[in-house]
N, C-alpha and C positions, 0 to 999 in steps of 0.2 A: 458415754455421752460425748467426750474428746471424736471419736470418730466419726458421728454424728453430724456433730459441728463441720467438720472437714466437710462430709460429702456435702452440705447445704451451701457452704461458700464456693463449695467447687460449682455445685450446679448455679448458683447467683450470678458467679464470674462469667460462666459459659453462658447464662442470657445474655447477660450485658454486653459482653464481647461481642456475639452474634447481632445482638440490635443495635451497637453501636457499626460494625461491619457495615451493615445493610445501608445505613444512612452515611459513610461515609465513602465507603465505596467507591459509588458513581463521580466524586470529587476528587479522589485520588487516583481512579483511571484517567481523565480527563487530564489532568495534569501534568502526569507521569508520558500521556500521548503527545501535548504540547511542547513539552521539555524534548522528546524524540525526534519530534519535527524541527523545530528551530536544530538542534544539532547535526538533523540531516541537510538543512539549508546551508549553514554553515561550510559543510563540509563538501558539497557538491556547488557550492556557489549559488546559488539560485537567486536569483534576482525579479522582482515585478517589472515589467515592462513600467517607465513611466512615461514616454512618449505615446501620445496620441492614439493610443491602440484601446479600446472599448472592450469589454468581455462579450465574449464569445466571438471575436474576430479572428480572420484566419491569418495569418504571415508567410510567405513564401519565399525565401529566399533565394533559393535558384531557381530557375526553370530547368526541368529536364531539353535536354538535347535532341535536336529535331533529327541528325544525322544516325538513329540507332537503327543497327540492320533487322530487320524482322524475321517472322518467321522460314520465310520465304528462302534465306540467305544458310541456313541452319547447316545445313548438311547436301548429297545427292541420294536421289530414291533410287535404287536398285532391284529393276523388277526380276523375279523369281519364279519358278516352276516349282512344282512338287513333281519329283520322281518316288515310281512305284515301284 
């Protein structure tokens, strides 16, 4: 009867566990993401713009340099033959 007993509370625990899991779950990932976040802010700096900047606004800090040699400048072509 003692063994009985066991396998019934075993199996009781192992619902409850699992239904408790399910509902809890989604609360404890969520959390566990937030806490991940803030410590990567932290740790890379990251800051919200708070000057005058709107979401989805672009910021450009430098402009690329008008003086970049193109394609044109690359190399010299060296025309060739095929011998037979």
């Amino acid at each position: 009867m003692g063994l009985l007993k066991t396998i019934l509370y075993l199996l009781v625990f192992y619902y409850v566990f699992t239904f408790l899991a399910r509902l809890l779950a989604p609360f404890l990932i969520k959390k566990a993401a937030e806490t991940i976040q803030k410590k990567a802010e932290q740790q890379f700096g990251y800051q919200q713009p708070k000057s005058g900047v709107r979401e989805g606004e672009t910021i450009i800090d430098k402009a690329p340099r008008k003086d970049q040699q193109g394609k044109d400048t690359v190399g010299e072509y060296v025309d060739f033959e095929e011998i037979d």
